[in-house]
PDB file as gemmi writes it, atoms N, CA and C in Angstrom:
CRYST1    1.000    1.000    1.000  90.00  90.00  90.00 P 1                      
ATOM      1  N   UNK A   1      27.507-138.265  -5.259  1.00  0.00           N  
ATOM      2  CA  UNK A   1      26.257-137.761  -5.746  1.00  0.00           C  
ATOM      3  C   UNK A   1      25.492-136.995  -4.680  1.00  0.00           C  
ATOM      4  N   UNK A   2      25.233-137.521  -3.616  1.00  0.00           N  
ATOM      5  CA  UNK A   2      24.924-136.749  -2.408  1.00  0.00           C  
ATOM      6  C   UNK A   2      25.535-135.474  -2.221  1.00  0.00           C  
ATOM      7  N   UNK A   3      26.649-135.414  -2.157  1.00  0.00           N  
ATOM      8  CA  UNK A   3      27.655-134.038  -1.873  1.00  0.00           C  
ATOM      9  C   UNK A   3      26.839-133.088  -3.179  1.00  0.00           C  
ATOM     10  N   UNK A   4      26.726-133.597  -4.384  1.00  0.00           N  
ATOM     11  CA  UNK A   4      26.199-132.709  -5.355  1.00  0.00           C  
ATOM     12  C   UNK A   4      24.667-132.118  -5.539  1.00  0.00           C  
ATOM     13  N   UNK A   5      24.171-133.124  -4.352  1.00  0.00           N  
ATOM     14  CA  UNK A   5      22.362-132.457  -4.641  1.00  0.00           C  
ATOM     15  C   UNK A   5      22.404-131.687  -3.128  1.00  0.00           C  
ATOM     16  N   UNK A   6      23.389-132.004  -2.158  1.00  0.00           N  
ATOM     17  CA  UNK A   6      23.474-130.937  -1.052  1.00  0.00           C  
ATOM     18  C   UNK A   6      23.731-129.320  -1.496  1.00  0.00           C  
ATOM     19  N   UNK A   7      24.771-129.370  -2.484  1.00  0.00           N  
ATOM     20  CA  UNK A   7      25.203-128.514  -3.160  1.00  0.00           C  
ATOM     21  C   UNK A   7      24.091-127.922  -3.592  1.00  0.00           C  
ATOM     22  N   UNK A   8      23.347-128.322  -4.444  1.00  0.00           N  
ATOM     23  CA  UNK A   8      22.297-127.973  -5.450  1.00  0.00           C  
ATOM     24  C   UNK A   8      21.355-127.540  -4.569  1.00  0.00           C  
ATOM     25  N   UNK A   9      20.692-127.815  -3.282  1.00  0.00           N  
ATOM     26  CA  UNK A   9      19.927-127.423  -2.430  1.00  0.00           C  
ATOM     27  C   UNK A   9      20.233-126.202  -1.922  1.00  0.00           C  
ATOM     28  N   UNK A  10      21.616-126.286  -1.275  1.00  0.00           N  
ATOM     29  CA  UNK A  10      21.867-125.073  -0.909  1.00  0.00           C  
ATOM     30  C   UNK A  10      22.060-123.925  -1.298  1.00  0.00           C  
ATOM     31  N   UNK A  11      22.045-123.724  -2.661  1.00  0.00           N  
ATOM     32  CA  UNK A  11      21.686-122.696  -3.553  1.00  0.00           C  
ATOM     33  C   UNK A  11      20.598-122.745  -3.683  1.00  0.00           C  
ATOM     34  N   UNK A  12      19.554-123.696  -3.989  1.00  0.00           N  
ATOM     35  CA  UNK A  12      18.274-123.208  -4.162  1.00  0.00           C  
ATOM     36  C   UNK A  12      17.614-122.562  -3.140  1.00  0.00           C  
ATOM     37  N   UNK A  13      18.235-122.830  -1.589  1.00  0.00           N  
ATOM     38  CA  UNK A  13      18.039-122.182  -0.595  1.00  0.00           C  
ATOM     39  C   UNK A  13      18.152-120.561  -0.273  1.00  0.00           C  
ATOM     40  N   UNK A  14      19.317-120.800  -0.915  1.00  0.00           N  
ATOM     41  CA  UNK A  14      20.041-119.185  -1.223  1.00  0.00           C  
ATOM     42  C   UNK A  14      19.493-118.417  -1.853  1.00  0.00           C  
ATOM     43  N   UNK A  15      19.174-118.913  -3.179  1.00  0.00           N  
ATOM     44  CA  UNK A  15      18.391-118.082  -4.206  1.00  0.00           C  
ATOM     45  C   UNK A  15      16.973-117.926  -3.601  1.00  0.00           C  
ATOM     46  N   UNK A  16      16.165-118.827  -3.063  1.00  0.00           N  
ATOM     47  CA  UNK A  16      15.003-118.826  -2.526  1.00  0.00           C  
ATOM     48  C   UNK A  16      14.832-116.764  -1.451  1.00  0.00           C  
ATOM     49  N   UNK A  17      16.129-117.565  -0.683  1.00  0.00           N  
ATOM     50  CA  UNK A  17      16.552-115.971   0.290  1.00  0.00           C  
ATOM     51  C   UNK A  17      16.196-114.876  -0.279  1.00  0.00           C  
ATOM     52  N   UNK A  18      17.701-115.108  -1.325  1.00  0.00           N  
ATOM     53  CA  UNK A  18      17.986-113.970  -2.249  1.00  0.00           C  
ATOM     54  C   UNK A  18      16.770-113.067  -3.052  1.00  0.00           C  
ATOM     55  N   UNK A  19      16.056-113.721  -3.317  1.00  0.00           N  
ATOM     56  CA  UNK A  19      14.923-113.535  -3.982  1.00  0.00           C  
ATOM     57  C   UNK A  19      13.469-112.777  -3.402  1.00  0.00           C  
ATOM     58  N   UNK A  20      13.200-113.742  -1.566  1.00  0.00           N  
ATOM     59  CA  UNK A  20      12.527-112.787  -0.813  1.00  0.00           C  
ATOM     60  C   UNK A  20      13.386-111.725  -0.459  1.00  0.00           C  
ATOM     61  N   UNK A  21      14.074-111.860  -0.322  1.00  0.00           N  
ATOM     62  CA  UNK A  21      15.164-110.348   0.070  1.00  0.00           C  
ATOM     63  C   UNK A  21      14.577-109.544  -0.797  1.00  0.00           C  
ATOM     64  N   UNK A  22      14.810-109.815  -2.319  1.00  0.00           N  
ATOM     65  CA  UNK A  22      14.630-108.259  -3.229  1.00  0.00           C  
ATOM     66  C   UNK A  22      13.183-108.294  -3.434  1.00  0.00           C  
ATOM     67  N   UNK A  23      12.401-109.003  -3.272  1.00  0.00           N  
ATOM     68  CA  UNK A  23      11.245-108.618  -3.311  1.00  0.00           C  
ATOM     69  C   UNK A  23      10.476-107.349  -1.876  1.00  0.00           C  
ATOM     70  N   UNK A  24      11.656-107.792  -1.064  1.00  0.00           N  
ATOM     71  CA  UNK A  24      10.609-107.301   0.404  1.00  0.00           C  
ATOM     72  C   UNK A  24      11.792-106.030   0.103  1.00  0.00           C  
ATOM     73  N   UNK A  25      13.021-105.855  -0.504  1.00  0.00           N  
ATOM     74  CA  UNK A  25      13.665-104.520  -1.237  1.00  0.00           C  
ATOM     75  C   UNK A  25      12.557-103.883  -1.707  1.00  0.00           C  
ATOM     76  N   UNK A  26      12.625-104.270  -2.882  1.00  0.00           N  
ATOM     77  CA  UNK A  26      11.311-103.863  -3.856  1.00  0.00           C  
ATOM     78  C   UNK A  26      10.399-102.839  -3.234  1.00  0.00           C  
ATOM     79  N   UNK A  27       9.641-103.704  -2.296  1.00  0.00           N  
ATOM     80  CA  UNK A  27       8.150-102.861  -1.699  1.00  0.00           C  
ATOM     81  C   UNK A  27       8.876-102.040  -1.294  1.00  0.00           C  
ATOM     82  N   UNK A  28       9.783-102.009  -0.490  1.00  0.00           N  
ATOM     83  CA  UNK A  28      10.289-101.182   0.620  1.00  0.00           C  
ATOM     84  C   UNK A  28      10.335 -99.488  -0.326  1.00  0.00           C  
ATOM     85  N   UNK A  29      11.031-100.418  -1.127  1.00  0.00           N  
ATOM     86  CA  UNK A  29      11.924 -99.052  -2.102  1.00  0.00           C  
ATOM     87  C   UNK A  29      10.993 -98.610  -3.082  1.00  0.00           C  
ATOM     88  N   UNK A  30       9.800 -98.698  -3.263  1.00  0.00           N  
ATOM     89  CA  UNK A  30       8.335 -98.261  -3.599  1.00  0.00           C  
ATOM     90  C   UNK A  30       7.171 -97.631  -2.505  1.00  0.00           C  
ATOM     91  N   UNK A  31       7.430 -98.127  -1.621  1.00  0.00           N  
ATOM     92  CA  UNK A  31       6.701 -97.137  -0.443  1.00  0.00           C  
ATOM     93  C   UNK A  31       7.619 -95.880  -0.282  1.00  0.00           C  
ATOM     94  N   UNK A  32       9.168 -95.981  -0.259  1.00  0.00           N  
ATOM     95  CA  UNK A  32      10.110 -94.516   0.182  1.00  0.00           C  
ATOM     96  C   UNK A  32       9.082 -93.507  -1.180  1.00  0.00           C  
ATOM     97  N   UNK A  33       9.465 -94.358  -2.499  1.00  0.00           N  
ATOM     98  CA  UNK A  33       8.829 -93.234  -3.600  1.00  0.00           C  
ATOM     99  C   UNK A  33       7.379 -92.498  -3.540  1.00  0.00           C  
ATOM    100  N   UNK A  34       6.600 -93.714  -2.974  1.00  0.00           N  
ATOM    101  CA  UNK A  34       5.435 -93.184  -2.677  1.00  0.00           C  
ATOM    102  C   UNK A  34       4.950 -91.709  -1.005  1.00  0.00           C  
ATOM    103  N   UNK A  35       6.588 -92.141  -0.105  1.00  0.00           N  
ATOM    104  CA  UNK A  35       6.614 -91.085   0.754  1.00  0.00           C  
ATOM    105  C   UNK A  35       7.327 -90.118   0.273  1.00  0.00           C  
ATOM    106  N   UNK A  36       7.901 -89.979  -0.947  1.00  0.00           N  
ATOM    107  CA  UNK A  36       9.228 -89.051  -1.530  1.00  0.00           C  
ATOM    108  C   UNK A  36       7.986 -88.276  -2.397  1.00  0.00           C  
ATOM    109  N   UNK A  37       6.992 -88.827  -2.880  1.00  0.00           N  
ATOM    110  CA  UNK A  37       6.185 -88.014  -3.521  1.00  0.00           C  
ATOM    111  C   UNK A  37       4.947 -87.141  -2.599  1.00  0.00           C  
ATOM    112  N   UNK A  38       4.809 -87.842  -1.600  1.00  0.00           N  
ATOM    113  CA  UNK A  38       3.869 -86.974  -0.526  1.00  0.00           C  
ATOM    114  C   UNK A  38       4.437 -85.958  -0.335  1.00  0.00           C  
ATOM    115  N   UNK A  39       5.576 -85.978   0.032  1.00  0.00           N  
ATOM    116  CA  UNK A  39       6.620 -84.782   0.782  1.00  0.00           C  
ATOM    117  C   UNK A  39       6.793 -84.076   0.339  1.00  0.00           C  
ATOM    118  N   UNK A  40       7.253 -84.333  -1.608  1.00  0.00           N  
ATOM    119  CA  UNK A  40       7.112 -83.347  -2.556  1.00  0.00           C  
ATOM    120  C   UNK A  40       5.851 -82.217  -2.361  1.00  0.00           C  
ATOM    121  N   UNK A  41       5.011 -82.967  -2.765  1.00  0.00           N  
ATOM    122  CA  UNK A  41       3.103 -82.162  -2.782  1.00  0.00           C  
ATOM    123  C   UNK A  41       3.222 -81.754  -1.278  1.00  0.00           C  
ATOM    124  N   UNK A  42       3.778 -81.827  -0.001  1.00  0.00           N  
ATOM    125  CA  UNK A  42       3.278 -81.031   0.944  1.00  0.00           C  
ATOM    126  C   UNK A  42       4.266 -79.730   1.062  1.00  0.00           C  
ATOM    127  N   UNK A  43       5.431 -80.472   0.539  1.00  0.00           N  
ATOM    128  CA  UNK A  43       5.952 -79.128   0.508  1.00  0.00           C  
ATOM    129  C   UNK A  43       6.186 -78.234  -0.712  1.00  0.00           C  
ATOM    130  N   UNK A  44       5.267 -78.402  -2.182  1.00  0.00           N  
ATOM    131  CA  UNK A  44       5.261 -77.350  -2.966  1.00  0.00           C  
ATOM    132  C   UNK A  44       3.791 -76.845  -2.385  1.00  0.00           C  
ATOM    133  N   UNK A  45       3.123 -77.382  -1.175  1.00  0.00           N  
ATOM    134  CA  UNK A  45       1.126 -76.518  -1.008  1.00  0.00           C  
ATOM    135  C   UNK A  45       1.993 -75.809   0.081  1.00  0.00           C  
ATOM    136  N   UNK A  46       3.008 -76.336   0.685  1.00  0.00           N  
ATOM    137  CA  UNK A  46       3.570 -75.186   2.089  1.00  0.00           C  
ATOM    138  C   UNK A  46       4.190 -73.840   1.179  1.00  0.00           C  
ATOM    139  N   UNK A  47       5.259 -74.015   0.299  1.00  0.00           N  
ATOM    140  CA  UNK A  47       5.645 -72.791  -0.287  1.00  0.00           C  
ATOM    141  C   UNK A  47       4.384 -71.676  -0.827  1.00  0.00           C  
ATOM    142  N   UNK A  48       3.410 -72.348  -1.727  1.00  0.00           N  
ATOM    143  CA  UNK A  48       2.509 -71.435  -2.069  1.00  0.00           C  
ATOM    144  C   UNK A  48       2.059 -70.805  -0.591  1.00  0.00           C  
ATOM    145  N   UNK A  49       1.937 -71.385  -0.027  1.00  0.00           N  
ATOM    146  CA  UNK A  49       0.622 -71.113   1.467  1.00  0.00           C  
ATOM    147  C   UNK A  49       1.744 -69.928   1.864  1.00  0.00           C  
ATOM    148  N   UNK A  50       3.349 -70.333   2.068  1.00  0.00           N  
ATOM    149  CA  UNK A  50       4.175 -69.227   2.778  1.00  0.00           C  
ATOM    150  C   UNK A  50       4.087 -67.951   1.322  1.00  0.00           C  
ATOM    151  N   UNK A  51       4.288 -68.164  -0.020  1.00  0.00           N  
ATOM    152  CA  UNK A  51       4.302 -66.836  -1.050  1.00  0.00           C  
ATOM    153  C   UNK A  51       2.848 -65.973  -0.255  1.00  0.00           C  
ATOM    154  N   UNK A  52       1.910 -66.805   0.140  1.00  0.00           N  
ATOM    155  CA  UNK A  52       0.462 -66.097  -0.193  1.00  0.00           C  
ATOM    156  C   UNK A  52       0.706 -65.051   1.504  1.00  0.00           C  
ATOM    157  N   UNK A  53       0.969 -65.706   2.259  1.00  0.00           N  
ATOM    158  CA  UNK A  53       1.160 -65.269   3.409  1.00  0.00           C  
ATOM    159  C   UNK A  53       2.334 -63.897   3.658  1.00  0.00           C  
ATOM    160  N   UNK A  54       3.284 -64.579   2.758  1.00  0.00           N  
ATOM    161  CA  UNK A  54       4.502 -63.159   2.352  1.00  0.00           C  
ATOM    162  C   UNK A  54       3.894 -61.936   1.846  1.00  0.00           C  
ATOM    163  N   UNK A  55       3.017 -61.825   0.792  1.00  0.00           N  
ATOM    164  CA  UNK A  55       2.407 -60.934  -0.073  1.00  0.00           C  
ATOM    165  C   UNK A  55       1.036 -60.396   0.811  1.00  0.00           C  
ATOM    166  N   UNK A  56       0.204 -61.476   1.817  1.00  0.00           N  
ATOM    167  CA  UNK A  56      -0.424 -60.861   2.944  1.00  0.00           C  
ATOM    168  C   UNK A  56       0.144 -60.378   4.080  1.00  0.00           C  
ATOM    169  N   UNK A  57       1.697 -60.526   4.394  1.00  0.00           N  
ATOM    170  CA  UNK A  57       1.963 -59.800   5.308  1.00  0.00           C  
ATOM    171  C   UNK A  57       2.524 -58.109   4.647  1.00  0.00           C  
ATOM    172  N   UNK A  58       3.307 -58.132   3.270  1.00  0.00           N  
ATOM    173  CA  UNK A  58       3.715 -56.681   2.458  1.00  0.00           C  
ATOM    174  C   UNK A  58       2.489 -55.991   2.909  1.00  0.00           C  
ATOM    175  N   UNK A  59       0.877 -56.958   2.049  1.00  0.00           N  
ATOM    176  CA  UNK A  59      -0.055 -55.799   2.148  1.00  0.00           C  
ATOM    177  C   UNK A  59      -0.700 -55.187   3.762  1.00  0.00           C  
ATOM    178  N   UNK A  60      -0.307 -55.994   4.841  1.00  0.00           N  
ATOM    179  CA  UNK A  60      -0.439 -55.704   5.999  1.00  0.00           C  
ATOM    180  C   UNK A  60      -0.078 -54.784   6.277  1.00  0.00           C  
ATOM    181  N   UNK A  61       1.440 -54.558   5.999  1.00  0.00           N  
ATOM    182  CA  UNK A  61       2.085 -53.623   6.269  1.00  0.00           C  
ATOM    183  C   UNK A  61       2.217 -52.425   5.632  1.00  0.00           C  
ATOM    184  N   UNK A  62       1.941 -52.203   4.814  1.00  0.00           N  
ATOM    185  CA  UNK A  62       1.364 -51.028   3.617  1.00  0.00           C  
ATOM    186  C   UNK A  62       0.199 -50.459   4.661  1.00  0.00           C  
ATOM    187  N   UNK A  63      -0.924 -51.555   4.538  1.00  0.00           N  
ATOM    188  CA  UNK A  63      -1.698 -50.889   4.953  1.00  0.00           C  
ATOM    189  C   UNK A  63      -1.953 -49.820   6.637  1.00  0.00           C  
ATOM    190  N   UNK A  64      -1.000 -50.245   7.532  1.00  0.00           N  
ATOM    191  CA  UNK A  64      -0.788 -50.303   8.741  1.00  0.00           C  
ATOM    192  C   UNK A  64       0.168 -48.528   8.362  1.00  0.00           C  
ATOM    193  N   UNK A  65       1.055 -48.734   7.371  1.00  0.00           N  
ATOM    194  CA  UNK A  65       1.629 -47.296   7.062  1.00  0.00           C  
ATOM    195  C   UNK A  65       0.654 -46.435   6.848  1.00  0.00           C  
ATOM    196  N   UNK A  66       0.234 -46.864   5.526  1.00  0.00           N  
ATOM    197  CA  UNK A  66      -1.291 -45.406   5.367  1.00  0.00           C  
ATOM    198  C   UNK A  66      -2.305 -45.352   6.296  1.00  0.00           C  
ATOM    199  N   UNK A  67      -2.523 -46.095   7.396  1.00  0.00           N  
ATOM    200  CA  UNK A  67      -3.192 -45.893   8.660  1.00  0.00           C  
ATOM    201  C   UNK A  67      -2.910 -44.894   9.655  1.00  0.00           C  
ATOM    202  N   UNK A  68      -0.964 -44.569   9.440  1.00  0.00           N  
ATOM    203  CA  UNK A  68      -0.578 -43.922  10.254  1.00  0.00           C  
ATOM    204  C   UNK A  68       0.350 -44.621  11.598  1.00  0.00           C  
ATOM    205  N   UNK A  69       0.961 -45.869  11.257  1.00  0.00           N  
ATOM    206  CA  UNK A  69       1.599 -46.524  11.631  1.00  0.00           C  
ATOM    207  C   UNK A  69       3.223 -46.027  10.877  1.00  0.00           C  
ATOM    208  N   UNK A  70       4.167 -45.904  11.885  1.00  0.00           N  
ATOM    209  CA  UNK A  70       5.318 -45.099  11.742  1.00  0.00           C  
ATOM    210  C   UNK A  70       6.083 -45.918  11.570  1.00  0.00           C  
ATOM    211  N   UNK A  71       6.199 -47.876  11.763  1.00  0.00           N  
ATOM    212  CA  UNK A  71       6.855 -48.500  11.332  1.00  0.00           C  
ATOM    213  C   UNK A  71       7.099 -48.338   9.890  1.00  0.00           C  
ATOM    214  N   UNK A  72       6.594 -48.796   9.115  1.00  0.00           N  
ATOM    215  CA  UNK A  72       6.755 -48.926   7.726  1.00  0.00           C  
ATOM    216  C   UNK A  72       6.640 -47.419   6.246  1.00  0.00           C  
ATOM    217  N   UNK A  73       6.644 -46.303   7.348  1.00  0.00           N  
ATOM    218  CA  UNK A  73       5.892 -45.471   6.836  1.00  0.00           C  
ATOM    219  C   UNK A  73       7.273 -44.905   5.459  1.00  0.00           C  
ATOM    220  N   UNK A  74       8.145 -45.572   5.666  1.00  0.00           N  
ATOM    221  CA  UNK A  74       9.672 -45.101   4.326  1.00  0.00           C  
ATOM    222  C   UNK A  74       9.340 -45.874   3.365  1.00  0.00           C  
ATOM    223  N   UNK A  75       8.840 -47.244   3.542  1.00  0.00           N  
ATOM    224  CA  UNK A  75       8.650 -48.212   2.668  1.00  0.00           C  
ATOM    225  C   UNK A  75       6.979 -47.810   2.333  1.00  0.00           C  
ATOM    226  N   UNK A  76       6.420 -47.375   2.771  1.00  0.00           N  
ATOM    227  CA  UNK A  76       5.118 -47.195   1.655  1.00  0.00           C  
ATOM    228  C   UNK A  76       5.384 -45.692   0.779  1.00  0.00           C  
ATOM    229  N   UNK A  77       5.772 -44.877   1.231  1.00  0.00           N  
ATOM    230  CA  UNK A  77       6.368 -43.773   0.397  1.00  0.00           C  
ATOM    231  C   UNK A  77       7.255 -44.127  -0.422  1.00  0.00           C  
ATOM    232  N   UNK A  78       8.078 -45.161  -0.537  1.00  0.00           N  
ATOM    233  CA  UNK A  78       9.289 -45.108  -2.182  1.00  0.00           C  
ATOM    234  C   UNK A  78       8.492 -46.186  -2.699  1.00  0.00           C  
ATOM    235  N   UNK A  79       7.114 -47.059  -1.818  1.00  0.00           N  
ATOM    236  CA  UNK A  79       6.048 -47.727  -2.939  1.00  0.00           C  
ATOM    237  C   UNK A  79       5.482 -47.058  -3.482  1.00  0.00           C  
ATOM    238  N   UNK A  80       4.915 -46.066  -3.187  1.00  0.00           N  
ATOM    239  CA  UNK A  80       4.078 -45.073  -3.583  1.00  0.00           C  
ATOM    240  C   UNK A  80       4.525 -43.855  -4.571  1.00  0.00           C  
ATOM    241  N   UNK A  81       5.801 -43.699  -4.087  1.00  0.00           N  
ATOM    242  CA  UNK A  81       6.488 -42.725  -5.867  1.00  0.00           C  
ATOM    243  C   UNK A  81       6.926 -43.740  -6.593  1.00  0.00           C  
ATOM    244  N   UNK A  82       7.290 -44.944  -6.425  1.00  0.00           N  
ATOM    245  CA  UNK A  82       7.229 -45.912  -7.254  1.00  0.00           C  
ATOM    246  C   UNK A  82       6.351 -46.212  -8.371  1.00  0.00           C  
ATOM    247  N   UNK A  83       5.186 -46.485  -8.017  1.00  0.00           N  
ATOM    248  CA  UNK A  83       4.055 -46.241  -9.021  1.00  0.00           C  
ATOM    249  C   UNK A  83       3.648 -45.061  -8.793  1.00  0.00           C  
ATOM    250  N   UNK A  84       3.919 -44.478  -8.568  1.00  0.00           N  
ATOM    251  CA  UNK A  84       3.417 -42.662  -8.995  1.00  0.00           C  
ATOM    252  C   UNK A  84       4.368 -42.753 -10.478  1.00  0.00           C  
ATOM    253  N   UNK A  85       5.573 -43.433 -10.774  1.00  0.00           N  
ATOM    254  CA  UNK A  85       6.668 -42.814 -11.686  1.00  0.00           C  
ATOM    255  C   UNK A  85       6.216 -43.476 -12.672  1.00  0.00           C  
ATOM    256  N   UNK A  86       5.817 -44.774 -12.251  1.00  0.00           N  
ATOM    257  CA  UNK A  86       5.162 -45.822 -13.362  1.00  0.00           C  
ATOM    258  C   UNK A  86       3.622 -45.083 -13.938  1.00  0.00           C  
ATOM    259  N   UNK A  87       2.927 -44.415 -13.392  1.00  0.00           N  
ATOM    260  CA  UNK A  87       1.988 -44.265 -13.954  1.00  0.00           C  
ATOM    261  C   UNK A  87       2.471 -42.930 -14.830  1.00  0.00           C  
ATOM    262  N   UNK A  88       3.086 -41.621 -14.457  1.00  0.00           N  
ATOM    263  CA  UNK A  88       3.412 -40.963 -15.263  1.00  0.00           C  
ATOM    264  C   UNK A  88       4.133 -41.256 -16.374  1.00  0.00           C  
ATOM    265  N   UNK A  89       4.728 -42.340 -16.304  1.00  0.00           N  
ATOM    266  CA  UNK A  89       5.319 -43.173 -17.400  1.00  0.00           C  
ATOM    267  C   UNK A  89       4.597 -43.498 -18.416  1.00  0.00           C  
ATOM    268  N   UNK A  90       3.435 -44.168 -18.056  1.00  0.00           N  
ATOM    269  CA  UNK A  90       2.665 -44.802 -18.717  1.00  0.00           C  
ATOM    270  C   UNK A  90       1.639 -43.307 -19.657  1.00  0.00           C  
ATOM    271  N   UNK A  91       1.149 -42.685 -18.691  1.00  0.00           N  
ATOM    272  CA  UNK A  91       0.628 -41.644 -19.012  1.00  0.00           C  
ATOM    273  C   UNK A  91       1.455 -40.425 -20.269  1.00  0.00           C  
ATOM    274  N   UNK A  92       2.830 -40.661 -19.839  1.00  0.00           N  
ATOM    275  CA  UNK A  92       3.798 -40.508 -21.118  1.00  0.00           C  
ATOM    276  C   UNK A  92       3.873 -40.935 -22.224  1.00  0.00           C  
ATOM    277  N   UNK A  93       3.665 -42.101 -22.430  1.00  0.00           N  
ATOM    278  CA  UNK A  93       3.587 -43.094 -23.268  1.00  0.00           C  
ATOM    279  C   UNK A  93       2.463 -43.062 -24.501  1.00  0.00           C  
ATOM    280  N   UNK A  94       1.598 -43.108 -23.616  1.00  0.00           N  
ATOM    281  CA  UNK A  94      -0.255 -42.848 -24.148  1.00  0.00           C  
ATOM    282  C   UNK A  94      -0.382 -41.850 -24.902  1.00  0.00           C  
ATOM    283  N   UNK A  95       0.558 -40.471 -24.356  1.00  0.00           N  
ATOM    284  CA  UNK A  95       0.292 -39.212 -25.107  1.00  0.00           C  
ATOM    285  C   UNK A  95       1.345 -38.919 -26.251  1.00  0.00           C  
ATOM    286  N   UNK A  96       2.228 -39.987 -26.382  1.00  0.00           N  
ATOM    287  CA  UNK A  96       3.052 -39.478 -27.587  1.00  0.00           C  
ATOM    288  C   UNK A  96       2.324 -40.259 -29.004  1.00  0.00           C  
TER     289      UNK A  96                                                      
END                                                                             
């Protein structure tokens, strides 16, 4: 009978373990989600921040061409008959 409530202890011991184990799992593996979701949100506010910064550096550089800056000055000319073609387009359009 002894041999059988040693038995019986030592599983309840086990399970006792077993049990803080998945609980202190648990938190663990609920704080990663709660850092898996920060990381998300910092890095979809970094992409916008880099689009906004991409589209402020194009217009930088546009503008730095029609200033008379010789870097960029091919790329603001095929921008510039670009919508030159679009507006005669449009202006096409209107008059039929």
């Amino acid at each position: 009978m002894s041999g059988l409530t040693e038995i019986v202890d030592y599983l309840e011991n086990n399970l006792e373990k077993l049990y803080q184990k998945m609980e202190k799992l648990e938190q663990e593996n609920q704080k990663l989600e709660n850092q898996i979701l920060e990381s998300t949100k910092v890095i979809n506010s970094q992409m916008k921040e880099i689009a906004s910064l991409e589209k402020q550096n194009e217009t930088l550089k546009m503008t730095n061409s029609l200033l008379g800056s010789d870097e960029n000055k091919r790329e603001t000319k095929l921008k510039i008959n670009s919508l030159i073609r679009e507006i005669d387009y449009c202006i096409t359009q209107l008059s039929d």
